[in-house]
C-alpha positions as CSV (number, residue, x, y, z in Angstrom):
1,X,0.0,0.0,0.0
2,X,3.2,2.3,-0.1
3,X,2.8,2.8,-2.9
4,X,0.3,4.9,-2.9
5,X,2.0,7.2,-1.1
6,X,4.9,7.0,-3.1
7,X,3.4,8.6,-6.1
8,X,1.8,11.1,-4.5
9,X,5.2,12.4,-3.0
10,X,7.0,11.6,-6.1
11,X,4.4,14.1,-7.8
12,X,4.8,16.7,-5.0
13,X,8.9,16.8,-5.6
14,X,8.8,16.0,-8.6
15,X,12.9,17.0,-9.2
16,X,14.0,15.3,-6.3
17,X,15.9,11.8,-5.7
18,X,13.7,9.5,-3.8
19,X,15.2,6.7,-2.6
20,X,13.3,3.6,-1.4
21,X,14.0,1.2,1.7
22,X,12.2,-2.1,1.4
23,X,12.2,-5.7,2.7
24,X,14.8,-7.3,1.2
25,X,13.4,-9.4,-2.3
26,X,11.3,-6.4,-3.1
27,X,13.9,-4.9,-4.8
28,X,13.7,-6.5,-7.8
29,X,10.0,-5.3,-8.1
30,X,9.3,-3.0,-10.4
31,X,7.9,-0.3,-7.5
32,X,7.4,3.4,-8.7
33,X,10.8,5.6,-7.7
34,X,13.0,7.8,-8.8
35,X,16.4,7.1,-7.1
36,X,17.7,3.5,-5.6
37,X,15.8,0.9,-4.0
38,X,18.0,-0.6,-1.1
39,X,17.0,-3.8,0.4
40,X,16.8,-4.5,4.2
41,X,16.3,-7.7,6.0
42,X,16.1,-7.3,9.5
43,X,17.0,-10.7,10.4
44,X,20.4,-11.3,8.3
45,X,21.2,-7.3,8.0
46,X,23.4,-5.7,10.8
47,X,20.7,-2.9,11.2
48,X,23.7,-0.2,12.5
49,X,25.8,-1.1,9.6
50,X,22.4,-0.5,7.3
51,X,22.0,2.6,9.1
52,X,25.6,4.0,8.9
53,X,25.5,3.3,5.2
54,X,22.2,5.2,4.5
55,X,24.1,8.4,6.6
56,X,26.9,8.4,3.8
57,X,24.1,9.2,1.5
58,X,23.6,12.6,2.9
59,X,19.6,12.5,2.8
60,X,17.7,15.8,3.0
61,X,14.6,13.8,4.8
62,X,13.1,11.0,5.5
63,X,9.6,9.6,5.6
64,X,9.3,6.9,7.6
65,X,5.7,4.7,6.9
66,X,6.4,1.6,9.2
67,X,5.2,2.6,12.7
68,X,7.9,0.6,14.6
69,X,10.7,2.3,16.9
70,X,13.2,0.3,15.0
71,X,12.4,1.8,11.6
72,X,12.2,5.4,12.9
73,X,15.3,4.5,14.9
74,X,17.3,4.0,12.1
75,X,16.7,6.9,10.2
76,X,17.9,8.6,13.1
77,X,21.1,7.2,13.6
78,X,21.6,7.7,10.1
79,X,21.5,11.5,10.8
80,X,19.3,12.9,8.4
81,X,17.8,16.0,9.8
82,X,14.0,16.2,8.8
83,X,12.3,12.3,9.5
84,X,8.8,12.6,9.3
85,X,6.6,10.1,11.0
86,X,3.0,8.8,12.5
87,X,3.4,9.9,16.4
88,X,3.7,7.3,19.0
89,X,4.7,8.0,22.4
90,X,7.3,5.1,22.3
91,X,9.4,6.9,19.1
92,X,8.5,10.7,19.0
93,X,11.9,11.4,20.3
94,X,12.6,9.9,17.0
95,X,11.3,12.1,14.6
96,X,11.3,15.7,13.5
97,X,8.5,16.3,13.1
98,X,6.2,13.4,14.5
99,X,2.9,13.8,12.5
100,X,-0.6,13.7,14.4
101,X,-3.2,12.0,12.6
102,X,-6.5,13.5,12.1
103,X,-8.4,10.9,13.6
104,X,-7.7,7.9,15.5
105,X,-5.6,5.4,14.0
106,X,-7.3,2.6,12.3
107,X,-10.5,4.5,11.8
108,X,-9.4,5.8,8.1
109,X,-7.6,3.4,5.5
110,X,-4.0,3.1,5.9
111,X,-3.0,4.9,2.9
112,X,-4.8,7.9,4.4
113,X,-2.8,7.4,7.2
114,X,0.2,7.7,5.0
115,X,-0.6,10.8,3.1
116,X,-1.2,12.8,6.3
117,X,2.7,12.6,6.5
118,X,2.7,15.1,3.0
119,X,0.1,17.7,4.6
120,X,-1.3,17.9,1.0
121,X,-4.6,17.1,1.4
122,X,-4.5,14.3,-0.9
123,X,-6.3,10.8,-0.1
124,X,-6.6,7.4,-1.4
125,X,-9.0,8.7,-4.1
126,X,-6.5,10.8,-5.5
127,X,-3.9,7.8,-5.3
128,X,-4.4,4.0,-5.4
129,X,-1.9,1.3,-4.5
130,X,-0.4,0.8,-8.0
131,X,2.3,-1.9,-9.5
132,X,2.7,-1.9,-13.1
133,X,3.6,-5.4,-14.0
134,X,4.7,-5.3,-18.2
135,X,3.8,-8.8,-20.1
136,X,8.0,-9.3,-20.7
137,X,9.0,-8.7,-17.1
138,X,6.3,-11.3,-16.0
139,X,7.2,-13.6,-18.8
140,X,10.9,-13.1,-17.8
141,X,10.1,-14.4,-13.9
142,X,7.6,-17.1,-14.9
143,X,10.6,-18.5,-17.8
144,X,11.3,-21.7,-15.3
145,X,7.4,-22.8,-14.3
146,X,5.9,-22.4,-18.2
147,X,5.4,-26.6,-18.0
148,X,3.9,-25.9,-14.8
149,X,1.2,-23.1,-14.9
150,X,-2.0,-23.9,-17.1
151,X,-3.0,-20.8,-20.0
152,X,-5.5,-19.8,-17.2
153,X,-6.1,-20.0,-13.7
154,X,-7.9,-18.8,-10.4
155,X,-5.5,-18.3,-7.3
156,X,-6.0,-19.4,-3.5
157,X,-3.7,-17.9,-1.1
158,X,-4.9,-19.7,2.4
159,X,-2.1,-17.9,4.6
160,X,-1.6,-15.2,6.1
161,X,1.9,-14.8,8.4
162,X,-0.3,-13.1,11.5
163,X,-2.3,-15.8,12.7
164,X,-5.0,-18.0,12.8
165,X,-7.6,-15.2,13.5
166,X,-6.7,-13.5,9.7
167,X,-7.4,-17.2,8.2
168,X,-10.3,-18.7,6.3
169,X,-10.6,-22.7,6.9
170,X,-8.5,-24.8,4.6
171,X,-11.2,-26.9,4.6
172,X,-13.6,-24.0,3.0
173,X,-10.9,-23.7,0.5
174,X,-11.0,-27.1,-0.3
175,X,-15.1,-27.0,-1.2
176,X,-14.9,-23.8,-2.6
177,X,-12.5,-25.5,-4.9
178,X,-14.9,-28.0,-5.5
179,X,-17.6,-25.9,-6.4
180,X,-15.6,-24.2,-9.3
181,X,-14.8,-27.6,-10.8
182,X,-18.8,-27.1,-12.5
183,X,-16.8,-23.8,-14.1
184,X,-14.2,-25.5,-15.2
185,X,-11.4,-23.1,-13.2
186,X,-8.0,-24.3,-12.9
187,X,-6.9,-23.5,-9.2
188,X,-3.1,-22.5,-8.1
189,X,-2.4,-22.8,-4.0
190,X,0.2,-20.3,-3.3
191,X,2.0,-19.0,0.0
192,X,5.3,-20.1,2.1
193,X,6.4,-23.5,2.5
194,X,4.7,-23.3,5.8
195,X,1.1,-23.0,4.0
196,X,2.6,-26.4,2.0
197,X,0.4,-28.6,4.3
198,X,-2.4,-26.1,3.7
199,X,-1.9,-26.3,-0.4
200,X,-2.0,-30.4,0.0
201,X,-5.2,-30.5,2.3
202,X,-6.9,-28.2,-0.4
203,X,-5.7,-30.0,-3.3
204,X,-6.4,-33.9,-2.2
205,X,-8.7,-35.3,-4.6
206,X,-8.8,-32.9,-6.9
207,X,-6.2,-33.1,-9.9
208,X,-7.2,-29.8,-11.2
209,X,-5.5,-27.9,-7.8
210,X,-2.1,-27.5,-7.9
211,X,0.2,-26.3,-4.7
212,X,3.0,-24.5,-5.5
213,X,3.0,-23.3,-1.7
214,X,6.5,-22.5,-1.0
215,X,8.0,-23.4,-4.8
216,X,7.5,-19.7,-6.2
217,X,10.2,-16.5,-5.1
218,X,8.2,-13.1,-4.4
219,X,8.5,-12.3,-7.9
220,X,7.7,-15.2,-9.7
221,X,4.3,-14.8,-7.1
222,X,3.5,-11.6,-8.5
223,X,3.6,-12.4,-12.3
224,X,1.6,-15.0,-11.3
225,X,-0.8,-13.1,-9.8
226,X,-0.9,-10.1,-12.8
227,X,-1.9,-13.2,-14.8
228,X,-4.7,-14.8,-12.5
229,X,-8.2,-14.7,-13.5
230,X,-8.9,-14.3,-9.6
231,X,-7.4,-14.1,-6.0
232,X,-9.4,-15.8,-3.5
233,X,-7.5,-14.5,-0.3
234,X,-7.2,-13.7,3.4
235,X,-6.0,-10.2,4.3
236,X,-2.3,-10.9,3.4
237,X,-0.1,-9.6,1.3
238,X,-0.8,-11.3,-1.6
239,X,-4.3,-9.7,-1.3
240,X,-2.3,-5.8,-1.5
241,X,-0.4,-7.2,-4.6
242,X,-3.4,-8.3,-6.6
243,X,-5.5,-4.8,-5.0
244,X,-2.3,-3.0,-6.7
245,X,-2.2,-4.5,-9.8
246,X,-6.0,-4.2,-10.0
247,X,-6.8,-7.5,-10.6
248,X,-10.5,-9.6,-10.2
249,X,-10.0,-10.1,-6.2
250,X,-12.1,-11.6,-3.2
251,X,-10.7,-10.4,0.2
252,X,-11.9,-12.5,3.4
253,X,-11.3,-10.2,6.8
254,X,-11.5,-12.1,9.9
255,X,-10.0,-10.7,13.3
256,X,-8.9,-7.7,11.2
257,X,-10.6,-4.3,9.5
258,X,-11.9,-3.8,7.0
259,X,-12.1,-0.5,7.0
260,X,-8.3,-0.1,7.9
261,X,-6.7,-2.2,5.5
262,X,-9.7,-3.0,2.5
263,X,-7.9,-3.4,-0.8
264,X,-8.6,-0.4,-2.7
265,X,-9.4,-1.7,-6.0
266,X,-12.2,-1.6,-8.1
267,X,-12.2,-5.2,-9.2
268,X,-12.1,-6.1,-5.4
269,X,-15.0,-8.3,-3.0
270,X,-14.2,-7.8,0.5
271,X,-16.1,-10.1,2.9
272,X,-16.2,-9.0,6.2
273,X,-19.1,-9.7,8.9
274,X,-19.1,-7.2,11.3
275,X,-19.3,-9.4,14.1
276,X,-19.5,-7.4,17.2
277,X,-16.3,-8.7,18.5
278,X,-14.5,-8.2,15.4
279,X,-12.2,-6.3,14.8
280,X,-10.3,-7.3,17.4
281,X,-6.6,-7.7,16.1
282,X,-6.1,-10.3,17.5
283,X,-3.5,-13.4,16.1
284,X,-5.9,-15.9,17.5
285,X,-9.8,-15.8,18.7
286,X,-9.7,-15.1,21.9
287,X,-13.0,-16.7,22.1
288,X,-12.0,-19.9,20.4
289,X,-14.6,-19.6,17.5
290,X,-13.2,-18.0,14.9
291,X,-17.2,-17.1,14.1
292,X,-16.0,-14.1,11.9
293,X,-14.2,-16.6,9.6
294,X,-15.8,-19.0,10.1
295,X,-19.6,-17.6,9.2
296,X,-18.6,-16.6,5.7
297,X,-19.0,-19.9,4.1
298,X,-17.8,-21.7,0.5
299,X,-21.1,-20.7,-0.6
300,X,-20.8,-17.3,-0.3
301,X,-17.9,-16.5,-1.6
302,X,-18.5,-18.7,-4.9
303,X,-21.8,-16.5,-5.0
304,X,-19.6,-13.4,-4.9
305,X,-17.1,-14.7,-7.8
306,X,-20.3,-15.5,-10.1
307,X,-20.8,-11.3,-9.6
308,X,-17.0,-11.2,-11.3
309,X,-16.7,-11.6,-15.2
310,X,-13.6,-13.3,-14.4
311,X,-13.5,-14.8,-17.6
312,X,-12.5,-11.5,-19.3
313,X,-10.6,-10.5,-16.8
């Protein structure tokens, strides 16, 4: 959902350098900038070494979106004077300035959130998650699984990396599958090698399913996606890929909002109950019910995919 908020800055300086810092693999994606994109992995990166290198760039300012003290701490150890950020009592110390948002947090979409860091007035309706995928660079990614992937295809993505509250039944997945055999849909399981499991439970019995959970880098994932005739997903980030890329999309919220994080994308379904413990943020139901999941059955999504001419999409 970046972005978003990428673009709009990019058209408010439009003669400066803007350099990107993103998760490390990202890089090769083909995210709107006008400078370098610089790859950080928090978990094989020395983060001070990260942070004394972005200091020998010399950075005017620095905008930081992620709303953790680590990633505002390192823009200030790398010295650069004006770091603009959400406030939070734990990192304002941090920034210069910390930005107040309008409302309370979570009560407006994120990308919202983000543009209050410009003070421009702009909001999502003036800019949209975008990621332009071109026919050769997907080709390109997708060269070593062409004897794999079938000319078309509906994607499942059953994960999601923040719990058990954020995810659909596998089992639902599986009979949803099953009802889009009468359609005559080819069906690709993608995620981690953790969802692998998940990908084999949906797939048993059903040689028209195949789980490639865990065979696919990030980028061969997202030409796969910009090909899909449809994402069935959790909220997860293949679900902001395919919002980006405005593809056919249904989005299943569980312990999560809707309102918060809703793929903003006009070719998107969002199923979300509104149960009156939801949203509650929480990585597993406190409850043990999962009722907000759980209550949006096979049924009803399939009924929502027959409302998507995914056939030209």
């Amino acid at each position: 959902m970046s972005t978003a908020f990428v673009d709009a800055l990019l058209n408010q300086f439009p003669d400066a350098t803007v350099d990107l810092i993103v998760k490390r693999g990202f890089e090769e994606l083909p995210l709107p900038c006008r400078g370098t994109i610089l790859g950080f992995d928090k978990r094989k990166d020395n983060f001070f070494e990260f942070a004394k290198k972005l200091k020998s760039h010399d950075y005017d300012r620095a905008y930081v979106l992620p709303p953790s003290f680590s990633s505002a701490l390192m823009i200030f150890l790398a010295k650069i004077p004006e770091r603009y950020g959400l406030r939070n009592p734990f990192r304002n110390f941090l920034l210069n300035p910390s930005v107040k948002l309008d409302q309370k947090s979570r009560t407006n979409h994120l990308v919202r959130e983000y543009l209050t860091l410009l003070k421009n007035g702009e909001t999502p309706k003036d800019y949209l998650p975008s990621l332009k995928i071109r026919p050769p660079w997907a080709h390109q990614q997708l060269k070593n699984l062409e004897s794999t992937l079938p000319k078309d295809y509906i994607v499942f993505t059953p994960g999601a990396i923040y719990g058990p509250a954020k995810q659909w039944p596998v089992e639902y997945f599986s009979e949803l599958a099953k009802l889009l055999k009468h359609d005559g849909q080819q069906i690709l399981v993608l995620g981690t090698k953790d969802d692998y499991p998940k990908g084999e439970a949906i797939k048993e019995g059903l040689d028209y399913v195949v789980n490639l959970c865990g065979m696919t880098s990030l980028c061969e994932l997202v030409a796969i996606l910009s090909k899909s005739r449809l994402l069935v997903s959790n909220d997860s980030g293949a679900m902001h890929i395919t919002a980006a890329m405005q593809r056919p999309q249904i989005a299943i919220f569980g312990s999560t909002s809707n309102v918060w994080t809703i793929p903003l994308n006009p070719k998107a379904i969002t199923l979300h109950l509104g149960l009156k413990c939801s949203p509650c943020y929480k990585r597993v139901c406190r409850y043990g019910h999962y009722d907000c999941l759980k209550k949006i059955t096979p049924q009803d999504v399939y009924k929502q995919i027959t409302l998507l001419n995914i056939n030209e999409a």
